[in-house]
Wavefront OBJ file of the C-alpha trace (Angstrom):
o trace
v 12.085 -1.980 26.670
v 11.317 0.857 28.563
v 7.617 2.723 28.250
v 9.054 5.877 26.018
v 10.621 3.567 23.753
v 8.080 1.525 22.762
v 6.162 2.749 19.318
v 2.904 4.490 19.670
v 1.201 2.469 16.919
v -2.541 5.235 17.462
v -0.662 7.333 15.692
v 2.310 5.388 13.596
v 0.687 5.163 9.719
v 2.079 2.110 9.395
v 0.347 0.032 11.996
v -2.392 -0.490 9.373
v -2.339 -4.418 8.760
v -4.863 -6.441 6.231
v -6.832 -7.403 9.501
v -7.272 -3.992 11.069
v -8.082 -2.905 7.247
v -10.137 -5.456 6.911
v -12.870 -5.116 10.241
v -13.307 -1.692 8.897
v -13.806 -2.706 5.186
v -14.917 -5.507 2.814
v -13.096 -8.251 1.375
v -14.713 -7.070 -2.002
v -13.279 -3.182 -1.516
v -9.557 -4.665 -0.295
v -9.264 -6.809 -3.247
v -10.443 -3.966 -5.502
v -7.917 -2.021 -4.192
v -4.931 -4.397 -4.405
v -5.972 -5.062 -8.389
v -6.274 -1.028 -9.026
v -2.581 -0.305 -7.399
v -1.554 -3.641 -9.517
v -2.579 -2.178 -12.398
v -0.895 1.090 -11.757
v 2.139 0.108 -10.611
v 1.440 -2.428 -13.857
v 1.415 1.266 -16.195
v 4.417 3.285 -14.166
v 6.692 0.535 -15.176
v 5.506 0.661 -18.660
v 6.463 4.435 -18.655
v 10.003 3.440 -16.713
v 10.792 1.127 -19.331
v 9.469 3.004 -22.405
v 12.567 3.750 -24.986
v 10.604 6.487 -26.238
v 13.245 9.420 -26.442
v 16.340 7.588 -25.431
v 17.519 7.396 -28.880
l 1 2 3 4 5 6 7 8 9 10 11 12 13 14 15 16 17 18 19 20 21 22 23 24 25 26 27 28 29 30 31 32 33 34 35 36 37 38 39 40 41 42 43 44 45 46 47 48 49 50 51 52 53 54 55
């Protein structure tokens, strides 16, 4: 693959992996982080799936 092709992963968002996340934070704040979008994603389904007003 030729050098202008290849991804620039400095400045591509989405080179963030767990490892690189996780050599800049704790185990403790990951985790924390992966239960609080849980739960969110946990309460926007609630809302998708509410029959409230579909009657």
């Amino acid at each position: 693959m030729s050098q202008d092709k290849k991804q620039d992963t400095s400045v591509d968002p989405r080179s963030f992996t767990d490892k690189r996340i996780l050599e800049e934070h704790t185990r403790e704040e990951v985790e924390r982080w992966r239960e609080e979008a849980h739960e969110k994603h946990r309460r926007w389904m609630e809302v998708m799936h509410n029959s409230y007003g579909k009657d």
